[in-house]
C-alpha distance (Angstrom), angle and dihedral (degrees) to the residues before:
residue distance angle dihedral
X1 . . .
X2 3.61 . .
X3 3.79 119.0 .
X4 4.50 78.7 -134.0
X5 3.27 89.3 52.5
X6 3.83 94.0 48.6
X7 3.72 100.8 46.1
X8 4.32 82.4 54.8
X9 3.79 90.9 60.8
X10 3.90 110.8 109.4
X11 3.70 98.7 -121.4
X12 3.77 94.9 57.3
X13 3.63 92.9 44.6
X14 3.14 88.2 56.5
X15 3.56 93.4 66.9
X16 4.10 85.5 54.1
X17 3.78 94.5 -126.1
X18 3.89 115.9 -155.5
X19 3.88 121.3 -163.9
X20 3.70 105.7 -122.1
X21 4.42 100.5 169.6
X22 3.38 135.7 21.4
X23 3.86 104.4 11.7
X24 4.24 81.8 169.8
X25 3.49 96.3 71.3
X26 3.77 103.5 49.8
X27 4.08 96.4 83.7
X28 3.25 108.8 96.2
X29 3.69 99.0 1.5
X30 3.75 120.5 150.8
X31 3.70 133.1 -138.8
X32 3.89 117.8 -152.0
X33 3.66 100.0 175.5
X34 4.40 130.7 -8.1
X35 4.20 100.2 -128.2
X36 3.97 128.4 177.9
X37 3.81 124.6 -152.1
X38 3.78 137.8 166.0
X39 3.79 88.1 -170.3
X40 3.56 120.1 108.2
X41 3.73 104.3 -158.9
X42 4.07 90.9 49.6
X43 3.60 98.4 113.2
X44 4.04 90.8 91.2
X45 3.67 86.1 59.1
X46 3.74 95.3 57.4
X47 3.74 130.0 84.1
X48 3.30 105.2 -155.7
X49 4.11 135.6 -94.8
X50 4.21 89.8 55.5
X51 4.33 110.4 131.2
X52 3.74 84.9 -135.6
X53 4.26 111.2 -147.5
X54 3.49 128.5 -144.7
X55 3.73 135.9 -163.3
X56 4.22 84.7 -168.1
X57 3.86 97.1 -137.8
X58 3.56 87.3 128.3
X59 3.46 95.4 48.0
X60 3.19 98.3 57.7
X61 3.49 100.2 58.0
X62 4.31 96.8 37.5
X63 4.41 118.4 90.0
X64 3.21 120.1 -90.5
X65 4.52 82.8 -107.4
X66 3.58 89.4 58.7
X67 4.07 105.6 48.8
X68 4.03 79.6 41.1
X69 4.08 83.3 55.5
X70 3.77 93.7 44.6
X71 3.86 98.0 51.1
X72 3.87 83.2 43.0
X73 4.05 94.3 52.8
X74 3.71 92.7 42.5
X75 3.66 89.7 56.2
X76 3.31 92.9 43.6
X77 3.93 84.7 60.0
X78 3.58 99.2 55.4
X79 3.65 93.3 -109.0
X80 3.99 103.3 178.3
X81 4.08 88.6 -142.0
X82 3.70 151.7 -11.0
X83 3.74 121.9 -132.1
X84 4.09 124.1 -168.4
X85 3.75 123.3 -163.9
X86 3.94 99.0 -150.9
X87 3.76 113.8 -159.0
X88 3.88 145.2 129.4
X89 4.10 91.1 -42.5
X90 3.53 96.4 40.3
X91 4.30 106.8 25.9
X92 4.06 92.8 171.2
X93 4.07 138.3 15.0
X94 4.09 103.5 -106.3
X95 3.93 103.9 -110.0
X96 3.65 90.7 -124.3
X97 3.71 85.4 66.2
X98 4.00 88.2 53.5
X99 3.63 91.4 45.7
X100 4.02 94.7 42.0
X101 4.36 83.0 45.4
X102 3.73 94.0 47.9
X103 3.88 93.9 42.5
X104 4.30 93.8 48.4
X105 3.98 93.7 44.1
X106 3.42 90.1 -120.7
X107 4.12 110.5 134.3
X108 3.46 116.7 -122.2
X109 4.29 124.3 -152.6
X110 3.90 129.9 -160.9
X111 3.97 101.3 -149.5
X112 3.84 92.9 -155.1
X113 4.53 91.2 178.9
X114 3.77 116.5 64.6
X115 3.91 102.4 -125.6
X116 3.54 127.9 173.1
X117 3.97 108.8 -100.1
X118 3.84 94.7 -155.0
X119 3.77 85.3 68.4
X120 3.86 98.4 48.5
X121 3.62 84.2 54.4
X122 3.57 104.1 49.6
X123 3.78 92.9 47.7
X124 3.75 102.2 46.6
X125 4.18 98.0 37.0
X126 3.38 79.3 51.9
X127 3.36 104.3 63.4
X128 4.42 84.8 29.4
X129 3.79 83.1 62.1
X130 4.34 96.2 49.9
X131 4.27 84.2 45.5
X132 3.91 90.5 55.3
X133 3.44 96.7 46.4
X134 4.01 93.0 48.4
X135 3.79 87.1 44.8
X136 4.30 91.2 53.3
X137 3.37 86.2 44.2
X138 3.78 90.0 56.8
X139 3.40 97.8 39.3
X140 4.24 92.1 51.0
X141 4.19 79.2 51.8
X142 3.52 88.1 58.5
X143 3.67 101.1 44.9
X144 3.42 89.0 47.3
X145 3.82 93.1 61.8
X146 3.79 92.9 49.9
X147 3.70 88.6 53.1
X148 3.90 88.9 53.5
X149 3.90 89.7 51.4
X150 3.59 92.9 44.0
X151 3.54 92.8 49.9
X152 3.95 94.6 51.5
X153 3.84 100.2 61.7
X154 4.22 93.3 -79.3
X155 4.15 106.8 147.0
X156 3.70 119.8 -147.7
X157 4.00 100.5 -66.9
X158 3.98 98.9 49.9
X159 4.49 84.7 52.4
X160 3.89 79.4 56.0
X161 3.74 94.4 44.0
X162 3.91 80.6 56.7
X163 3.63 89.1 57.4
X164 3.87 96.3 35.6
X165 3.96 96.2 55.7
X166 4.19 92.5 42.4
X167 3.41 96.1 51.5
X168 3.91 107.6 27.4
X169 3.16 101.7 -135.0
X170 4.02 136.4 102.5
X171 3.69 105.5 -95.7
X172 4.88 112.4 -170.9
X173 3.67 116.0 -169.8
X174 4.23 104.2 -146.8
X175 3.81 128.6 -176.7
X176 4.07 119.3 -122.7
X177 4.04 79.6 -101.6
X178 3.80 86.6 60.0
X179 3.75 100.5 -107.5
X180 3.60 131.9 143.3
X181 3.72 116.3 -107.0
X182 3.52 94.6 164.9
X183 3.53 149.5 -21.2
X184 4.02 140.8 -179.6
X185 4.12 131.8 168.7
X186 3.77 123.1 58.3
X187 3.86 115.4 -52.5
X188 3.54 96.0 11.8
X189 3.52 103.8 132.2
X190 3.54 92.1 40.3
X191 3.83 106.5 78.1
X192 3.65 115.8 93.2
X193 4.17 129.5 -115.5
X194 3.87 84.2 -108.4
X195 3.92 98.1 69.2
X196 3.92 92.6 58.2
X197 3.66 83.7 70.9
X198 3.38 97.5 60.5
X199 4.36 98.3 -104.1
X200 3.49 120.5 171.2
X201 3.66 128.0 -145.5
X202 4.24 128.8 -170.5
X203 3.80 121.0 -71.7
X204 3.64 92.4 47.5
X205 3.35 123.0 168.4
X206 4.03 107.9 -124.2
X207 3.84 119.3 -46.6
X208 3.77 92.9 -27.8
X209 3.64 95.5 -116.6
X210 3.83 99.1 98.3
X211 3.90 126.8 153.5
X212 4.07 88.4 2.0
X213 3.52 89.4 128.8
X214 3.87 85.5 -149.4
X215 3.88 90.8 -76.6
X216 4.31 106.2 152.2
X217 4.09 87.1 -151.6
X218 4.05 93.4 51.7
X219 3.78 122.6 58.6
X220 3.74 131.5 -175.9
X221 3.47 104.5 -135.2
X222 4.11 121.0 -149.9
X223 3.69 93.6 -131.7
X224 4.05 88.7 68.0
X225 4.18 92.7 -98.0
X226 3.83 121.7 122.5
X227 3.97 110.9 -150.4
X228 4.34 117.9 -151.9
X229 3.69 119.3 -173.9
X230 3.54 111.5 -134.4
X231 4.06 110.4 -160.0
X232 3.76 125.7 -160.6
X233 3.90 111.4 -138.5
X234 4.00 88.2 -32.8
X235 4.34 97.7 -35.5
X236 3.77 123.4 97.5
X237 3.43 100.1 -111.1
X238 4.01 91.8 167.5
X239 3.62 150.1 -3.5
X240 4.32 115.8 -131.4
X241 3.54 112.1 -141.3
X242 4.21 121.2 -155.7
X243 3.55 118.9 -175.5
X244 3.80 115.1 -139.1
X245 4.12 108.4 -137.2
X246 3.86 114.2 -170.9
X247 3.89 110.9 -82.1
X248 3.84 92.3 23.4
X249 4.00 100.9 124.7
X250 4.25 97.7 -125.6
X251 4.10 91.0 -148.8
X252 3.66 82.1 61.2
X253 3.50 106.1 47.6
X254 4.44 85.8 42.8
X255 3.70 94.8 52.8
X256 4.17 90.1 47.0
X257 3.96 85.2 54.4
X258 3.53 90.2 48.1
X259 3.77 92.2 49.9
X260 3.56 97.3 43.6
X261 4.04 88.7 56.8
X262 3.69 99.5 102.5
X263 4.18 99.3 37.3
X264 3.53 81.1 64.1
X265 3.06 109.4 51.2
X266 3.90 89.8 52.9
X267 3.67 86.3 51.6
X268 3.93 87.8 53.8
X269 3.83 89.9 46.3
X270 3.93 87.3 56.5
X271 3.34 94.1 49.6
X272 3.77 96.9 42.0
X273 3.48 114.0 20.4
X274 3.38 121.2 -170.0
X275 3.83 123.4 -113.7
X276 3.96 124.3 -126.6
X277 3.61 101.9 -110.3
X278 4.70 83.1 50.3
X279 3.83 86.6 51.1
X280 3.89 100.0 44.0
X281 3.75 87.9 47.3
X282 4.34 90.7 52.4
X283 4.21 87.3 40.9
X284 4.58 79.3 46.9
X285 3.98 88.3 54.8
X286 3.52 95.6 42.3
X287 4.47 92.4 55.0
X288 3.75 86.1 44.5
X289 3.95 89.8 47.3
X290 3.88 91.4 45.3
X291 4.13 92.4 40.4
X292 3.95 96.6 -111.5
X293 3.99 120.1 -170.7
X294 3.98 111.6 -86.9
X295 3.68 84.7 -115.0
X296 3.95 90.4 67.0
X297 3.96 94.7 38.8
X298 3.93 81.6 54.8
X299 3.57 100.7 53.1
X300 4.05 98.4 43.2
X301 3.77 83.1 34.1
X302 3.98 87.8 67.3
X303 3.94 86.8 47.6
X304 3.33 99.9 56.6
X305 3.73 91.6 54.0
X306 4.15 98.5 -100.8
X307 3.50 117.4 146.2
X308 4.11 98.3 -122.0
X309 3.45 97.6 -143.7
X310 3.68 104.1 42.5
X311 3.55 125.9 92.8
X312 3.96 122.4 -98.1
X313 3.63 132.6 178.6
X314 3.82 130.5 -141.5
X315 3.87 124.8 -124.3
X316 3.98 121.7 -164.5
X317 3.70 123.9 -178.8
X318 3.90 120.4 -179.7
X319 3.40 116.1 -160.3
X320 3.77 137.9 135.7
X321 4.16 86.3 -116.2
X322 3.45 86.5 47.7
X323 4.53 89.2 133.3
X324 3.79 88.5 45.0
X325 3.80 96.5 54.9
X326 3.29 95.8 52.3
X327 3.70 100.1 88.9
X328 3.61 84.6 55.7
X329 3.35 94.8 51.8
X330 3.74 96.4 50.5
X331 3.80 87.4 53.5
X332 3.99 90.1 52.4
X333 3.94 89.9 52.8
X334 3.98 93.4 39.9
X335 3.78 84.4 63.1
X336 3.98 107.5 45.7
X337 3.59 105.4 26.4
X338 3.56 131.7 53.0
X339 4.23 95.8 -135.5
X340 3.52 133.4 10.1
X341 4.09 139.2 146.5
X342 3.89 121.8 -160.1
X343 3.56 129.1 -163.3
X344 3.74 130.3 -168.9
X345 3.88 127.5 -151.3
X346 3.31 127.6 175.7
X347 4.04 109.2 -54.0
X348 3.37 88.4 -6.0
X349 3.41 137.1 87.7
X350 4.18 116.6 -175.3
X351 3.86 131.7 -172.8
X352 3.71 137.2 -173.8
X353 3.93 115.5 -154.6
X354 3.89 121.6 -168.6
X355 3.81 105.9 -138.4
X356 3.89 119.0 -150.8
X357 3.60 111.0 -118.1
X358 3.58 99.6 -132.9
X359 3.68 105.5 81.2
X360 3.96 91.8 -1.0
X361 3.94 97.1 166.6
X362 3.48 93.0 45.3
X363 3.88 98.5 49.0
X364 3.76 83.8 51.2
X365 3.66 92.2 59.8
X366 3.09 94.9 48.8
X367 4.28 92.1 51.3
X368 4.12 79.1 54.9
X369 3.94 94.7 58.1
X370 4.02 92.4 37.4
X371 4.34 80.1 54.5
X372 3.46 86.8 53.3
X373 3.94 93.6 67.7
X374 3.81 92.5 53.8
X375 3.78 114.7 120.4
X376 3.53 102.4 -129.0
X377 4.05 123.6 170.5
X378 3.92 115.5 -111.3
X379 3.69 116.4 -81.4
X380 3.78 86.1 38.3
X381 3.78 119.3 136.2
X382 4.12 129.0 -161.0
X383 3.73 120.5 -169.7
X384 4.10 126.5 170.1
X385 3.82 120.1 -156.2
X386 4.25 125.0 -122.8
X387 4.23 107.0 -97.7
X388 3.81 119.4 -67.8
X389 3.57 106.7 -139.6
X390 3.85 92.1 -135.4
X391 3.81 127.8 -13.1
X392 3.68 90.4 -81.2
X393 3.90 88.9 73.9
X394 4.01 87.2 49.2
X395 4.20 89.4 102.3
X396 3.92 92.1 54.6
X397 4.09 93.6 44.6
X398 3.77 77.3 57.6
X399 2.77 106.8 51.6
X400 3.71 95.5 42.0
X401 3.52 82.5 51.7
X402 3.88 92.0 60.9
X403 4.07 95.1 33.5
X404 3.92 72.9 67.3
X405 3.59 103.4 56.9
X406 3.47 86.3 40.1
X407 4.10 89.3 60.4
X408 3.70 102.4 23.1
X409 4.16 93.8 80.0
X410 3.57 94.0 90.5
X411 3.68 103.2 18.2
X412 3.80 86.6 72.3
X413 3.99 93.5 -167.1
X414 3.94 112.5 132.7
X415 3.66 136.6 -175.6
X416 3.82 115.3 -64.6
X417 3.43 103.8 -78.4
X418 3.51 98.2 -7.7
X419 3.58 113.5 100.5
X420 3.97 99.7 -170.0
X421 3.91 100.2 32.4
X422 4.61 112.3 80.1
X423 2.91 118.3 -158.3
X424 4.11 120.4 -140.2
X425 4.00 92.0 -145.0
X426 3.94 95.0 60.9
X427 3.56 88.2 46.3
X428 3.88 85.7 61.9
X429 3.71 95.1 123.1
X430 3.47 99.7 44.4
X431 3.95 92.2 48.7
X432 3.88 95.1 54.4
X433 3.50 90.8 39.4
X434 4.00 104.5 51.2
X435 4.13 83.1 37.2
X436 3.90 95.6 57.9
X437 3.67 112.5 3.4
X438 3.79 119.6 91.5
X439 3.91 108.7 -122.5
X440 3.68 92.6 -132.8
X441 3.96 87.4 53.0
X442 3.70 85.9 47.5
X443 4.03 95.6 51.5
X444 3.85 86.1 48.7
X445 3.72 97.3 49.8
X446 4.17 83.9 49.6
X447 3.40 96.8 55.6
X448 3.65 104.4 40.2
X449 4.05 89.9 57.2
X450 3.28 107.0 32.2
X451 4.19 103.7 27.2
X452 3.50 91.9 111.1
X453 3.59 94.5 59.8
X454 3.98 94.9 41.8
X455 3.42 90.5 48.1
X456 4.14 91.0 55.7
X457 3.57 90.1 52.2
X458 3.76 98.5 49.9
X459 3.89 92.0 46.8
X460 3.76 95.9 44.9
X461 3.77 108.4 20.7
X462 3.83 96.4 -119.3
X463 3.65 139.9 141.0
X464 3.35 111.9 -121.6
X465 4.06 99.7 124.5
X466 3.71 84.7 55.3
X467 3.35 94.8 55.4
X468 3.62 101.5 46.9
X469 3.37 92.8 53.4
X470 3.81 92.0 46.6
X471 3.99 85.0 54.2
X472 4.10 94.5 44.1
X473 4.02 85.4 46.8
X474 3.81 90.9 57.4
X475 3.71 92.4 49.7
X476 3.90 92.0 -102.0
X477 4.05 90.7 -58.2
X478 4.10 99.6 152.9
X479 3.49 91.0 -168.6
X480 3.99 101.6 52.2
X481 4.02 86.6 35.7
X482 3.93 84.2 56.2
X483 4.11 94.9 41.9
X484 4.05 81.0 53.2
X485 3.84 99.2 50.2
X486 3.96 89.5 45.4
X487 4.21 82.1 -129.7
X488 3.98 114.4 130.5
X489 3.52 115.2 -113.6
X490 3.64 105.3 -103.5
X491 4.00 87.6 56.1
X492 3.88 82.9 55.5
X493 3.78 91.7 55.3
X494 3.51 93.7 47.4
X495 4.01 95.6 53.9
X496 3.75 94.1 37.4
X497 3.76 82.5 58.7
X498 3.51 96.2 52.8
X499 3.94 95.5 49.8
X500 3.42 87.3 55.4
X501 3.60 90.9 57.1
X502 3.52 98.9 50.0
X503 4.21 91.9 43.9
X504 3.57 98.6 40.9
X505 3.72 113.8 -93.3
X506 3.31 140.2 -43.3
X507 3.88 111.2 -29.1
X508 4.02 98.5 -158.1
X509 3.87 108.6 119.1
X510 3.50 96.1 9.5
X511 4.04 140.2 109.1
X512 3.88 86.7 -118.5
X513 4.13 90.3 65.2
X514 4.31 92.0 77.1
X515 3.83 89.8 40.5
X516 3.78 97.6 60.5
X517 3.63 90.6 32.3
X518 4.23 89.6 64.0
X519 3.94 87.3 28.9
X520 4.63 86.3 62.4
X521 4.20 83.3 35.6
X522 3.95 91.2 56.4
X523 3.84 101.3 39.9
X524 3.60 85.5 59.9
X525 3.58 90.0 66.4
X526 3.91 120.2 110.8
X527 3.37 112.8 -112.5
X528 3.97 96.3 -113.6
X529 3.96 83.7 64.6
C-alpha cells in the first residue's frame, strides 16, 4: 500500500498529519505494516517498510544526540515513515530531527490532532493484511503457471516468459559470477551484475529500500529492479532480477519473485543437474551440520570423493551474506586444498577441506592465510577447526570450529597474520576450558590469580590485564608486546614492573607463568561461557 494512499485513510487524517522532512521520498513509497512505539532503541525490532507512530513522550525527554540517533537507525532500517504526535510534552519536532529526516530520506510527519493509535492500526493492518493475502494468492497463480510450462517441455527462458507476461515487467536470471542464465520481458538482459546487489545510483526514489518488506534475500534496488535469491538445495545457485516499469505495483512484482523461487530452481536443476560425487558432498555437509555418527560421515564422505582416512579441517563463516560468499569460498578452497564441499544455511556458511597428509599442519596454515583474503561484509566472522584425523572426526573439527566463534568475541586473538580468520587451535585454552570447566570454578580461579591486577584496573581505569595478556600472548617478548600496544618501550618496562608487583614477581621460569597465562585466556570469556 502506498504511503499516499495511507496518509488519505480517515483515521490518519484525522490526526491532521503535516509533512515536516523529506516530501521527495513519499511518491511511490510503500507501507508494509502501520507500527507504534515509545521505545527509542526499536529500530532492531523492525523489518523494514513499517510507517512507525509515535506518541513522542520519549522524545521529549531523550538529547538532542540520541533522537538524532533514532531517526538515523530507523532510516537505516528501511522504515517507510516516521510519524510524531506533537502535544503539551513535546510542542515541536527538534530541527535536528528535520535535518537528520531530510538528510536519511526517511519522511518525517507532525501529527498536529491527538488520535488514538490503536485505531489507526486496526484499520490500516487491516486492510495491509486483505492486500497480502490477494498478492500470495497472485503470486501462487503465477508460480503455478511456470510449473505448467516447465512441466510441458518449456527450458529456462519460456518459465521466465511465464513470469515476464504476468507481471509486466523484465525479469534476467544471473549466476553468483554475474552471468546470464536467462532472461525474458523487455530490458531484461540489459541490467548490469551490479544491481543484483542491491547498488544505488542518483535520482532515487527515497532510501532505495522500498517494498523489501525487510526480507535479507530480497532487495529493492534504487535503479527500479527488485533482486530474489534463488537457492539450489540450500546454495545460491542464482539471483532473479525484475525490472520495476512506472505503474508496476513493486509489492507485486517482489512477492511473484518470491513465489517463483522454487520453479526455478527445478528449472536450473534440469538444465544443470548435479553429478553424484556434487550431491554426496551437499548430503556430507548436511550430516556434519546436523552432527551425524562417524559411520555416516564415512560412507557419504567416500561419495563425495574424501579420502576417509585423511585428515580434513572445518571452516565456518557467519555472516548475513553467508549464500553469496559461497562462490568465493569455493574458489578459495579450489586453490589450497585438494577436496572440499561447502554448504551454506541460513547465517551460516560451513566448509569441509581435505588436507594432504604430507605436511598436514602446514597446508592448514596456509588455508588460514588464503581465508584471510576473503571479502567478507563487516560483522562477518571466519573460524577453521583443529585436524580431524579422518572424515569421521569432521563433526568435532566443527564444532570446535564454532565453540570458537562462540569464544573468540572477546578474546580478540586471530590467525597469524590474518586479522579476520580464528583459528580453533589458539583458542585451545578457552575450548577445554568452557567444554569442561564449571564457570563458577572458572570465575574463582580468575580472581584468586589475577585479583590484584583486576582490582587496579577497576580502581584506576588502567590497562594492565590487557597488557599482560598481550605480553603472555607474545611468548613474554617485551619488545613485540610493546610494538602491539603502540606504547614505547620504557612505558612497557614501567607497567610490566608494576604487574609484577601486584602478582608476585616476575613469572619467567616459574610454575606461576602457565597459571596466569590460562587465568588472562579465561577472563576473556563471555559471560554466557
Amino acid at each position: 500500500m502506498f504511503l499516499e494512499d495511507v496518509l488519505k485513510h480517515r483515521t490518519l487524517r484525522a490526526a491532521d498529519p503535516l509533512l515536516r522532512a523529506a516530501g521527495s521520498a513519499v511518491p511511490g513509497r510503500q507501507v508494509r505494516w502501520v507500527h507504534s512505539s515509545e521505545v527509542l532503541d526499536i529500530a532492531p525490532l523492525l523489518r523494514g517498510g513499517e510507517l512507525l507512530l509515535s506518541g513522542g513522550q520519549a522524545l521529549a525527554t531523550a538529547t538532542d544526540e540520541r533522537r538524532v540517533a533514532y531517526v538515523r537507525e530507523l532510516a537505516g532500517r528501511g522504515v517507510a515513515a516516521l510519524a510524531i504526535e506533537t502535544g503539551p510534552d513535546l510542542p515541536d519536532i527538534p530541527e535536528s530531527m528535520l535535518v537528520t529526516a531530510e538528510s536519511q530520506g526517511l519522511p518525517l510527519f507532525e501529527l498536529r490532532n491527538v488520535a488514538p493509535f490503536v485505531g489507526i492500526m486496526q484499520e490500516i493492518n487491516s486492510i495491509l493484511v486483505g492486500k497480502s493475502v490477494e498478492l500470495l494468492q497472485r503470486g501462487d497463480e503465477i508460480s503455478h503457471a511456470m510449473a505448467a510450462e516447465l512441466a510441458h517441455g518449456g527450458g529456462l527462458d519460456e518459465v521466465l516468459a511465464v513470469l515476464a507476461g504476468q507481471t509486466g515487467t523484465g525479469v534476467r536470471l544471473v549466476s553468483p559470477a554475474g552471468l546470464t542464465l536467462g532472461s525474458a520481458g523487455g530490458g531484461a538482459a540489459g541490467g548490469s551484475p551490479g544491481t543484483a546487489d542491491g547498488g544505488s545510483s542518483d535520482g532515487a526514489i527515497g532510501t532505495g529500500r522500498l517494498g523489501t518488506g525487510g526480507l535479507g534475500t530480497v532487495r529493492t534496488t534504487a535503479v527500479g529492479t527488485t533482486a530474489v535469491d534463488v537457492p539450489v538445495r540450500g546454495v545460491l545457485a542464482a539471483r532473479l532480477e525484475l525490472e520495476l516499469p512506472e505503474g508496476v505495483d513493486p509489492t507485486f512484482v517482489r512477492v511473484a519473485g518470491e513465489r517463483s523461487v522454487d520453479i526455478l530452481g527445478l528449472a536450473l536443476l534440469q538444465r544443470m543437474p548435479p553429478g553424484l560425487k556434487e550431491l554426496a558432498g551437499a548430503e556430507l555437509m548436511r550430516a556434519v551440520h546436523s552432527g551425524a555418527q562417524p559411520w555416516r560421515l564415512e560412507q557419504l564422505g567416500a561419495a563425495a570423493g574424501f579420502a576417509v582416512d585423511g585428515p580434513v579441517a572445518a571452516v565456518m563463516i557467519r555472516s548475513a551474506a553467508s549464500g553469496r560468499l559461497r562462490p568465493a569460498l569455493d574458489t578459495v578452497l579450489a586453490a589450497s586444498v585438494p577436496h572440499a564441499a561447502s554448504y551454506a544455511d541460513k547465517l551460516e556458511l560451513i566448509a569441509l577441506a581435505g588436507i594432504p597428509r604430507e605436511g598436514a599442519r602446514a597446508a592448514r596454515a596456509s588455508l588460514i592465510e588464503a581465508l584471510g583474503g576473503l571479502d567478507v561484509p563487516e560483522g562477518s566472522a571466519i573460524a577453521v577447526g583443529p585436524l580431524g584425523q579422518g572424515i569421521g572426526e569432521a563433526g568435532w573439527s566443527m564444532t570446535e570450529a564454532r565453540r570458537t566463534l562462540d569464544l573468540a568475541p572477546r578474546a580478540g586473538r586471530a590467525a597469524g597474520g590474518s586479522r579476520q580468520v580464528r583459528d580453533a587451535d589458539a583458542f585451545g585454552a578457552e575450548r577445554l576450558a568452557a567444554e569442561s570447566i564449571d564457570a563458577g570454578a572458572r570465575r574463582d580461579f580468575v580472581r584468586r590469580t589475577l585479583g590484584p591486577i583486576l582490582e587496579h584496573d577497576e580502581q584506576r581505569n588502567s590497562q594492565l590485564l590487557h597488557t599482560l595478556t598481550v605480553w603472555l600472548d607474545s611468548g613474554c617478548n617485551t619488545a613485540q608486546a610493546a610494538r602491539e600496544l603502540h606504547l614505547e618501550r620504557q612505558s612497557m618496562y614501567h607497567r610490566l614492573q608494576r604487574i609484577f608487583d601486584l602478582c608476585g614477581g616476575d613469572p619467567r621460569g616459574t610454575g606461576r607463568l602457565v597459571g596466569l597465562h590460562l587465568a588472562t585466556r579465561l577472563a576473556a570469556l563471555p559471560q554466557g561461557h
